[in-house]
N, C-alpha and C positions, 0 to 999 in steps of 0.2 A: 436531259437536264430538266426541260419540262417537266416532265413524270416525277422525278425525282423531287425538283419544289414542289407539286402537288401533293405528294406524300407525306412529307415534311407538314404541310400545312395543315392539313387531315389528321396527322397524328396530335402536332400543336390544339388545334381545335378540340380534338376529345379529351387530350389531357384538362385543358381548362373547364370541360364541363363535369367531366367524372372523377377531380377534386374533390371540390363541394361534397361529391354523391360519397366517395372516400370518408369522408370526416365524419358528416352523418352517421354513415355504420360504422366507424371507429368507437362516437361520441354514443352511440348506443349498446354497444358489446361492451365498452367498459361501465356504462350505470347499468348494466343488467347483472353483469360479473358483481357488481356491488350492491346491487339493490337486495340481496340476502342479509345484509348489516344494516344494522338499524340508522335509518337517515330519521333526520328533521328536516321541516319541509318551511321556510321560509320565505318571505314577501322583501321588497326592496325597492328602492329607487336609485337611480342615477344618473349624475346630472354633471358632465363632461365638456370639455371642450380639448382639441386639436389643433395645433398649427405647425408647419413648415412655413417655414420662410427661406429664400432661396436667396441668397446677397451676390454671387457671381456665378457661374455656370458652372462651376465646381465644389462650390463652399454654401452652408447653409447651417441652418438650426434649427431643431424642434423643440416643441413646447407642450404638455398638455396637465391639464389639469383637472382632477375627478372627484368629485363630493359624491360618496356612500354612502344613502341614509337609510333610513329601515324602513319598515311595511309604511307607516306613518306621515316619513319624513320629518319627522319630530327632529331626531339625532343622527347625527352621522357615524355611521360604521366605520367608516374609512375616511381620513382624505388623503392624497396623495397631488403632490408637483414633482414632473418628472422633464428634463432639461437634455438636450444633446447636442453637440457638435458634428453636421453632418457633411459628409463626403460624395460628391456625385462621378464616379468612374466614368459611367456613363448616362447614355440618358435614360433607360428605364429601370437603374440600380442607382442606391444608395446604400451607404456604411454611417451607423452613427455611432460615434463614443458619448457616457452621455453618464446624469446621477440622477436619484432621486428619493427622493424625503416622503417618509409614509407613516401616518399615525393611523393603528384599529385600535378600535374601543375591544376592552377585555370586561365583559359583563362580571365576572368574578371576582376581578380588583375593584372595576367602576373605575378603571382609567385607561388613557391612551396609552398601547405601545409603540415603540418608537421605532423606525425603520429606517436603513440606510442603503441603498442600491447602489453600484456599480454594472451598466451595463453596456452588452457590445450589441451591435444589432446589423443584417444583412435585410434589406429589402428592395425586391424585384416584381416589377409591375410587368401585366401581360396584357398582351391587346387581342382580342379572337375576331373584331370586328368594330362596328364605332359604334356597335351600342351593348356590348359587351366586352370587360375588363376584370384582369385578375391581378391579386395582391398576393405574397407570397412572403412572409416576415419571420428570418432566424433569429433569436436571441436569447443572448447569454447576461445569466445576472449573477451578479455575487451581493447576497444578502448580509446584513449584520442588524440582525431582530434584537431589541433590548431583552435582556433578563429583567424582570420588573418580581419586586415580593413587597407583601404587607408586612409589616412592623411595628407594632407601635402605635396603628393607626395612621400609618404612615407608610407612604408608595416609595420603596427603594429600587434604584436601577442597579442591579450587583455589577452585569457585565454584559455583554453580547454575545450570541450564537452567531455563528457562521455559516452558512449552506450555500449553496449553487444550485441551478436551475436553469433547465432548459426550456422555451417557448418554441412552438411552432402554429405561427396563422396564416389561415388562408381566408380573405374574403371574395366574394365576386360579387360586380355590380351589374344589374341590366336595366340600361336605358329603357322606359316604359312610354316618354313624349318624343314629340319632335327634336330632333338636337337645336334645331334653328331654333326653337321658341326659348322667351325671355326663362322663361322659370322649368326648369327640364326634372321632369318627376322619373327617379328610380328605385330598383329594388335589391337590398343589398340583404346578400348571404354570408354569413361567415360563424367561422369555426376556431377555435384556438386552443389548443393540448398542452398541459403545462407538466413537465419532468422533473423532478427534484434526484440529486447524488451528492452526496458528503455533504445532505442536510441533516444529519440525525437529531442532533438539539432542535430543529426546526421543524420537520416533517421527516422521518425514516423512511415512510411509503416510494416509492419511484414514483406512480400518479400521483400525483399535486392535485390537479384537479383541469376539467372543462368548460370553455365555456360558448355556449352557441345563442348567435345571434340572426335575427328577423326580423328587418329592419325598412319601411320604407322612409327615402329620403326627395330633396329637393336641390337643384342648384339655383341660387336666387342673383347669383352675379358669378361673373367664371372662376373666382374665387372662393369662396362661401357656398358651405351648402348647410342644411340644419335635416336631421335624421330624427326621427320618431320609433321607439321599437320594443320588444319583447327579446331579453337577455335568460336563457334557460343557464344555470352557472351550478355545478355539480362537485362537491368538492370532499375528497380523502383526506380527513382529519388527521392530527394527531393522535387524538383520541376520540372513543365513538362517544355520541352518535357523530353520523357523516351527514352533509348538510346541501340539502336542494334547496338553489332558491332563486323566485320566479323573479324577475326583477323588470319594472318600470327602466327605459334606456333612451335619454334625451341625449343630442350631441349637437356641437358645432362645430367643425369642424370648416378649415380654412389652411390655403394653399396659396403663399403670396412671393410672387418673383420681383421683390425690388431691383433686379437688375433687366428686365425686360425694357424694350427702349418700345 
């Protein structure tokens, strides 16, 4: 039996480290497969916030909210508030059902399109050690992108495209301070592959697009941490060119147990 949980653990432990390493050459085989079509290489900022809030040992909520701006920070590319009803099975899984509201700017109209999300989401936290932790997030969305046309001088919404898409992320964090001390400095990796199927109005391609992040962070109280980083974001147009962009990645992110006693 011995033996046997040692193996188990050994394998658990490599899996968690040769993720990461997985993604990487994933997140690189497909912008090399692609790097023969003509990209744009663009600049960006973004400036994010996360929360979980936790209200019974079962029940909870997420929250987050993300401003897209360009090279600049002039305009925003994007914004999106994204909301969910979360399910705690157990204690290192969570299920969330969840919506969320998404405006990009379309430089060709010179206005926002308008987006509508439904999504389902599976995520399971891994522990390799207390200063090493792995994240692991399914989810399923079902989009409804406006149809927007000029007219007249004037921005018409005709109707909505439909599509579906699939996520898959993995991040990992390593503790780099003391865990005892007040302000715990770490280094976080991650990767996220996005699928598109019976999106044709919206994207036809299967790859959607990726995006990898390199990020170091802080925890400044045992809820609250604030992340500084470099977002590489690779993305399979509708139509070409296809578009790299290097992107500025602020974050807050916050994890609050109102029912802890």
């Amino acid at each position: 039996m011995a033996s046997q949980k040692h193996f188990l653990l050994c394998f658990r432990s490599a899996g968690t480290i040769l993720m990461p390493l997985f993604l990487l050459v994933l997140f690189f085989f497909n912008t090399s497969n692609l790097a023969a079509q003509k990209t744009a290489v663009n600049q960006g900022n973004w400036f994010t916030y996360f929360g979980q809030y936790k209200f019974t040992p079962k029940w909870g909520m997420h929250l987050d909210m993300q401003f897209r701006m360009d090279g600049e920070a002039a305009r925003a590319n994007q914004t999106l508030l994204r909301s969910g009803l979360q399910y705690y099975p157990g204690k290192n899984t969570s299920i969330t059902l969840g919506f969320a509201d998404i405006h990009s700017y379309n430089k060709g109209l010179n206005a926002y399109v308008p987006e509508n999300r439904l999504w389902e989401q599976l995520l399971v936290n891994h522990t390799l050690n207390e200063r090493i932790t792995m994240t692991e997030r399914f989810r399923l969305e079902q989009r409804f992108v406006g149809h927007l046309v000029s007219e007249n001088n004037q921005i018409n919404r005709l109707n909505d495209f439909y599509g579906n898409r699939f996520r898959y992320f993995n991040r990992t964090v390593f503790n780099l301070s003391d865990l005892e001390k007040k302000n715990i400095l770490y280094f976080a990796l991650q990767d996220e592959v996005f699928l598109n199927f019976g999106a044709e109005e919206i994207n036809p391609h299967f790859f959607d697009q990726n995006r990898l992040l390199l990020a170091l962070g802080v925890w400044t109280s045992k809820h609250t941490r604030y992340e500084l980083g470099y977002m590489n974001q690779y993305l399979h147009t509708k139509t070409a060119p296809n578009a790299k962009n290097n992107i500025f990645h602020l974050s807050i992110l916050q994890n609050v147990n109102f029912g802890a006693k």
